[in-house]
N, CA, C and O atoms as CSV, one atom per row, in Angstrom:
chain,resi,resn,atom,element,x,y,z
A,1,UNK,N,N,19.348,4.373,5.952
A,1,UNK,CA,C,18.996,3.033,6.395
A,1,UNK,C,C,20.221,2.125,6.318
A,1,UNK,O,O,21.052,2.467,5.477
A,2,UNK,N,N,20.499,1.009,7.051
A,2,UNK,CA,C,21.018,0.192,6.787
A,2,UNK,C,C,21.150,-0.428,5.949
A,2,UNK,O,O,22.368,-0.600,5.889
A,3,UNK,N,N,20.588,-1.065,4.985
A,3,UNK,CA,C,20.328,-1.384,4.522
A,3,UNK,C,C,21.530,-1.017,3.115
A,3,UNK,O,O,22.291,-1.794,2.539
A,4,UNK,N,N,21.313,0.383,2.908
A,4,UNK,CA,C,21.438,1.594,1.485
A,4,UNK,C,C,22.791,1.470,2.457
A,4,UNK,O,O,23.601,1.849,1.612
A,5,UNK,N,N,23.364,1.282,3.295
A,5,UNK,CA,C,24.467,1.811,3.517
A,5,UNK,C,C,25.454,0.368,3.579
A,5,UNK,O,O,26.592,0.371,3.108
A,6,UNK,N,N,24.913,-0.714,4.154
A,6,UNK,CA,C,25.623,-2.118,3.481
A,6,UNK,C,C,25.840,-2.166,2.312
A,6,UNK,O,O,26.907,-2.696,2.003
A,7,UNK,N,N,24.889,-1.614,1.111
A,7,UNK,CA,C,25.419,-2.722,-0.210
A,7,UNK,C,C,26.233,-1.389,-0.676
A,7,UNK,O,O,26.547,-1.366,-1.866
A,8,UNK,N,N,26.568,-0.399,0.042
A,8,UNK,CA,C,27.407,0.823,-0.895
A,8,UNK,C,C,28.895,0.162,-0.312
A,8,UNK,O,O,29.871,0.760,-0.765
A,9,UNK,N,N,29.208,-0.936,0.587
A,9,UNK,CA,C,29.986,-1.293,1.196
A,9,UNK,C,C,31.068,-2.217,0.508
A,9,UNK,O,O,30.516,-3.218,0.052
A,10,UNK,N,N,32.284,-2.205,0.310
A,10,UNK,CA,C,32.976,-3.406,-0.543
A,10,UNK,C,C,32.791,-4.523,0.516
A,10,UNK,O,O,32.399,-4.364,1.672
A,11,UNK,N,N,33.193,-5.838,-0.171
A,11,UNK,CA,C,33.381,-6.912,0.486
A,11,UNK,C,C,34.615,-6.693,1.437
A,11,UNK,O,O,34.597,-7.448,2.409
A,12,UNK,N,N,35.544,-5.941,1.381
A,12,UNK,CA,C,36.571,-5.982,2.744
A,12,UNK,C,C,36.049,-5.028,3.533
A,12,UNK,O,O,36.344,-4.993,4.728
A,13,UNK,N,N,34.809,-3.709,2.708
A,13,UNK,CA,C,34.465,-2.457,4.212
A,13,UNK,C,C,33.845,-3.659,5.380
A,13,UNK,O,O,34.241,-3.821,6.534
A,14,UNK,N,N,32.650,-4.485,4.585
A,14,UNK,CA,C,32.320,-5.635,5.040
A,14,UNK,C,C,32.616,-6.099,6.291
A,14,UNK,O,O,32.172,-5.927,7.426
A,15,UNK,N,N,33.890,-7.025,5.538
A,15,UNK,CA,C,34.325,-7.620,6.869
A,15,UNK,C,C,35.047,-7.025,8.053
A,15,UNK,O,O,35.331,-7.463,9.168
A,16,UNK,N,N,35.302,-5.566,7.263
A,16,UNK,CA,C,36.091,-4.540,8.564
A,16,UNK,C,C,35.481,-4.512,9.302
A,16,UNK,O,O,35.901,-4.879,10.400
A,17,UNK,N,N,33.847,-3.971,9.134
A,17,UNK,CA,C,32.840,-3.411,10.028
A,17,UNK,C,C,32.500,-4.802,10.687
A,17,UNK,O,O,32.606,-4.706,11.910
A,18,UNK,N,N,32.113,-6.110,10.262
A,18,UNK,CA,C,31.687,-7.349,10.824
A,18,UNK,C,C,32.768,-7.293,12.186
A,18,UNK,O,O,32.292,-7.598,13.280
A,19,UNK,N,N,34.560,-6.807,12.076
A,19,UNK,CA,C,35.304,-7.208,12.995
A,19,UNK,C,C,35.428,-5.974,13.440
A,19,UNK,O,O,36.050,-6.027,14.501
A,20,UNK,N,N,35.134,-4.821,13.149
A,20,UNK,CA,C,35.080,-3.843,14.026
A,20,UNK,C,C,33.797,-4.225,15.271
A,20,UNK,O,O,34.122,-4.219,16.458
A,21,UNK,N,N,32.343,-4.548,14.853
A,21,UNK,CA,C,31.592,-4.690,16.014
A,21,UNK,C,C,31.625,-6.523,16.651
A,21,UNK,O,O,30.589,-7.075,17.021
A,22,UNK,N,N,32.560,-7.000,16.660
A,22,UNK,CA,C,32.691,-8.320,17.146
A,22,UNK,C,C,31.543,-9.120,16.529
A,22,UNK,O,O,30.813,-9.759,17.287
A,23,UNK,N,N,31.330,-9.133,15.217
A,23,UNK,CA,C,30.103,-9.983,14.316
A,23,UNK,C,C,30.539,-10.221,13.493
A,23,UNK,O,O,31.409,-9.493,13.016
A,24,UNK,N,N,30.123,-11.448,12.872
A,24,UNK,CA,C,30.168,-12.067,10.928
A,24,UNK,C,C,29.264,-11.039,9.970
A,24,UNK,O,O,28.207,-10.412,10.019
A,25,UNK,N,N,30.102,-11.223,9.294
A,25,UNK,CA,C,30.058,-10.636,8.022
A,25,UNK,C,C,27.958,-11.105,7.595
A,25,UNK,O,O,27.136,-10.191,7.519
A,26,UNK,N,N,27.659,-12.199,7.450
A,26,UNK,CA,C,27.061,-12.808,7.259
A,26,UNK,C,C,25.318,-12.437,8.495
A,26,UNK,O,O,24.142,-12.367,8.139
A,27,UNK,N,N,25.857,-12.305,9.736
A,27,UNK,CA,C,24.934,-12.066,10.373
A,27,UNK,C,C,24.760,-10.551,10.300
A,27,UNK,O,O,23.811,-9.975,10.831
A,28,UNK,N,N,25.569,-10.036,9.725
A,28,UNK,CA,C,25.216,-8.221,9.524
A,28,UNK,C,C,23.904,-8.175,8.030
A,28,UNK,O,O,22.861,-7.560,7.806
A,29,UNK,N,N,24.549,-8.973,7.474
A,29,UNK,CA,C,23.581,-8.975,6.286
A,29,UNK,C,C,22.280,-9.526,6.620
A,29,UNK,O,O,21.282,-9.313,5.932
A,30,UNK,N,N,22.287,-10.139,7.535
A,30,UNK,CA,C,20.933,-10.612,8.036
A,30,UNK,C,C,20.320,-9.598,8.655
A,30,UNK,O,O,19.091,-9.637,8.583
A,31,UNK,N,N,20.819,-8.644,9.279
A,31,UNK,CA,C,20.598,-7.378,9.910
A,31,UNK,C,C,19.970,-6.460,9.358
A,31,UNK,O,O,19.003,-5.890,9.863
A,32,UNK,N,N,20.565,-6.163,8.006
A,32,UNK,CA,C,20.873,-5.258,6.995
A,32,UNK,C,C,19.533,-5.186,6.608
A,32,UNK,O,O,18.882,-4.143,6.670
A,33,UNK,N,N,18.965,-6.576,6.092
A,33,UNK,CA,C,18.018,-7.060,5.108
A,33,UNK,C,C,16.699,-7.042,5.891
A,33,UNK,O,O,15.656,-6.962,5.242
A,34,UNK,N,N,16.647,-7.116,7.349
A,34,UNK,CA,C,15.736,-7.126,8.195
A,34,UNK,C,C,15.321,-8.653,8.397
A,34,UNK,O,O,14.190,-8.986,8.749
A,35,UNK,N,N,16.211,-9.413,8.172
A,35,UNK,CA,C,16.121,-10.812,8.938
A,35,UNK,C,C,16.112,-11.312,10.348
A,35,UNK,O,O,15.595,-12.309,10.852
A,36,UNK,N,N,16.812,-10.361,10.830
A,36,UNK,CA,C,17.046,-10.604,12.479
A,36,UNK,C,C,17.278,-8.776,12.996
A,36,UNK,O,O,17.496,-7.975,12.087
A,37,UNK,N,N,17.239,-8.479,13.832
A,37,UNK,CA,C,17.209,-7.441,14.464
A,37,UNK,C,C,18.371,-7.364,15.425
A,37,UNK,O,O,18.959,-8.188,16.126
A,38,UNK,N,N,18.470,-6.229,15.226
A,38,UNK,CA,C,20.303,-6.130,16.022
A,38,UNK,C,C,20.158,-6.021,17.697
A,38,UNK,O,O,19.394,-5.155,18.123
A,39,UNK,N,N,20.628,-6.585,18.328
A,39,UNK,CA,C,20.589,-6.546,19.708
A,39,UNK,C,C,21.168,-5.160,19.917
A,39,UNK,O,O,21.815,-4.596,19.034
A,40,UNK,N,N,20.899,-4.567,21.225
A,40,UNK,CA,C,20.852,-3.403,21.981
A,40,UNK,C,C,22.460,-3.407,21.793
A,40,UNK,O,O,22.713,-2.315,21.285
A,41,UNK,N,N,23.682,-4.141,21.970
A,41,UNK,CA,C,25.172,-4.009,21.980
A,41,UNK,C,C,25.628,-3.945,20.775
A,41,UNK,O,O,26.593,-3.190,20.667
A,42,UNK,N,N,25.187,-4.617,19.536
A,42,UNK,CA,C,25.196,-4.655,18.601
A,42,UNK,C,C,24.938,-3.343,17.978
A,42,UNK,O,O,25.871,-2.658,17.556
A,43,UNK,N,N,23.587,-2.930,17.898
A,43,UNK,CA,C,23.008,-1.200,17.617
A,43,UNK,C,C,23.976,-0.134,17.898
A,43,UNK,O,O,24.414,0.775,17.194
A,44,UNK,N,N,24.244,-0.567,19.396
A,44,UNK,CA,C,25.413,0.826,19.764
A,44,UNK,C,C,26.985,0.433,18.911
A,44,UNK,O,O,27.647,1.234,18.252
A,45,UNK,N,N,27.247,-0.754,19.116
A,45,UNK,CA,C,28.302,-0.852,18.374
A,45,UNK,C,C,28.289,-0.502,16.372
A,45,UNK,O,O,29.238,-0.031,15.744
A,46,UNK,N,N,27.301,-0.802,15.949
A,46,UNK,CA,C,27.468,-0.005,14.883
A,46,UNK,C,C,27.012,1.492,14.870
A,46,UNK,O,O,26.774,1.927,13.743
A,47,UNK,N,N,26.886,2.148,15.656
A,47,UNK,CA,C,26.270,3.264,15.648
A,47,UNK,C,C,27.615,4.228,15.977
A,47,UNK,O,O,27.765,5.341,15.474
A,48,UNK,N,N,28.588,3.586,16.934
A,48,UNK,CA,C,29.980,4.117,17.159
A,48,UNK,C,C,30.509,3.729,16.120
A,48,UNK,O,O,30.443,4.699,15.365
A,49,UNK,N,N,31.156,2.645,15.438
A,49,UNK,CA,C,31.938,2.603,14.301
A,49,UNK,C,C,31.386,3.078,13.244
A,49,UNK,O,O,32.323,3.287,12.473
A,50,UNK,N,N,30.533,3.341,12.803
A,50,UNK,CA,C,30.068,4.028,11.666
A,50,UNK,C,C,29.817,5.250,12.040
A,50,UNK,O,O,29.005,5.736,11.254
A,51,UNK,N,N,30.205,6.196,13.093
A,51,UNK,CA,C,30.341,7.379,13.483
A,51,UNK,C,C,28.508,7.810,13.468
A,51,UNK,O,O,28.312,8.973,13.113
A,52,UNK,N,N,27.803,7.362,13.656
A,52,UNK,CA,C,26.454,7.798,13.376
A,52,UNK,C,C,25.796,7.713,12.010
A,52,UNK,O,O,24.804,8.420,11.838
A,53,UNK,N,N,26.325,6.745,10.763
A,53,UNK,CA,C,26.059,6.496,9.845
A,53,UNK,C,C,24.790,5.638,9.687
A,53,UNK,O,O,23.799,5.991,9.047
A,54,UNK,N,N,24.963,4.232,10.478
A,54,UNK,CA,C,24.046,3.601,10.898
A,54,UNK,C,C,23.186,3.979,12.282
A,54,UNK,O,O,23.836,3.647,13.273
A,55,UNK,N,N,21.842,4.611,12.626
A,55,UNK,CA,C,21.843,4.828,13.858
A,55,UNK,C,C,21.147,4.245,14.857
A,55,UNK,O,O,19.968,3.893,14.815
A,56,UNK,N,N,21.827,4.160,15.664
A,56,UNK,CA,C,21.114,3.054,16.772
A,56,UNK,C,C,19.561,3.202,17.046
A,56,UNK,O,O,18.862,2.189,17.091
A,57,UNK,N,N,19.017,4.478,17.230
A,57,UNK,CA,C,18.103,4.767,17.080
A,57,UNK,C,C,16.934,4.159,16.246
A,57,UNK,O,O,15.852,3.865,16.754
A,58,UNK,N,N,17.224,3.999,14.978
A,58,UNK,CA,C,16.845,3.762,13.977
A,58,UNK,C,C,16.931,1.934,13.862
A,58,UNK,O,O,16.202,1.385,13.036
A,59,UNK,N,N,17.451,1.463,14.356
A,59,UNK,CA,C,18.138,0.225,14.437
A,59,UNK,C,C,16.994,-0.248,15.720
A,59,UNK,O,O,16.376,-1.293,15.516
A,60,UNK,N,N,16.805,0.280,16.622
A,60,UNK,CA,C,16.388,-0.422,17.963
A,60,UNK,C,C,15.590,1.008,18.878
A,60,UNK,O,O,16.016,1.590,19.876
A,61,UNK,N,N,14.192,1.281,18.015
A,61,UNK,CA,C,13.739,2.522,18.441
A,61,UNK,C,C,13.004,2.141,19.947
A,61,UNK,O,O,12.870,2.926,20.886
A,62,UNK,N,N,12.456,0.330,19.887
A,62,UNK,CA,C,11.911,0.291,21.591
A,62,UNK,C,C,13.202,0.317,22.283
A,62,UNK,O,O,12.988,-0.121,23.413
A,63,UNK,N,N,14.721,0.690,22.119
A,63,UNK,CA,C,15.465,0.916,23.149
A,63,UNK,C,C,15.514,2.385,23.101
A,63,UNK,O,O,14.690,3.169,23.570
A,64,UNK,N,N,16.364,2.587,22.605
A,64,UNK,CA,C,17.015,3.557,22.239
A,64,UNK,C,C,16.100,5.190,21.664
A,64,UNK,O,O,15.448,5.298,20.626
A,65,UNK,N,N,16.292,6.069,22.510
A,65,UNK,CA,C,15.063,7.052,22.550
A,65,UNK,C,C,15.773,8.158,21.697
A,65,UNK,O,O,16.975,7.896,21.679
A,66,UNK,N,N,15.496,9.281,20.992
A,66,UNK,CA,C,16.289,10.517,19.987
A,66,UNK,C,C,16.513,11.249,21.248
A,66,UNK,O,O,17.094,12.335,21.237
């Protein structure tokens, strides 16, 4: 989950990943926590930088089909 895989994260993996997918640090954690839901560009973009760690799938299942 997302979630388990943000807080294993330091504060600089953090902000790597926030500027790896063109997002704040801050709105990922909103993500993370299930505050807001990741848009369809967003999903794929963490789903490529985290090599399939986070998965889009899992992130945005009415898009994104297994």
């Amino acid at each position: 989950m997302f979630i388990d895989y943000w807080k294993s994260l330091s504060s600089t993996e953090k902000k790597e990943l926030a500027q790896a997918v063109n997002s704040k640090v801050s709105y990922l954690r909103h993500v993370a926590n299930g505050r807001h839901i990741a848009g369809i560009t967003l999903a794929q973009k963490l789903h490529e930088a985290t090599e399939g760690i986070i998965d889009k799938h899992k992130l945005r299942p009415d898009f994104f089909t297994s």
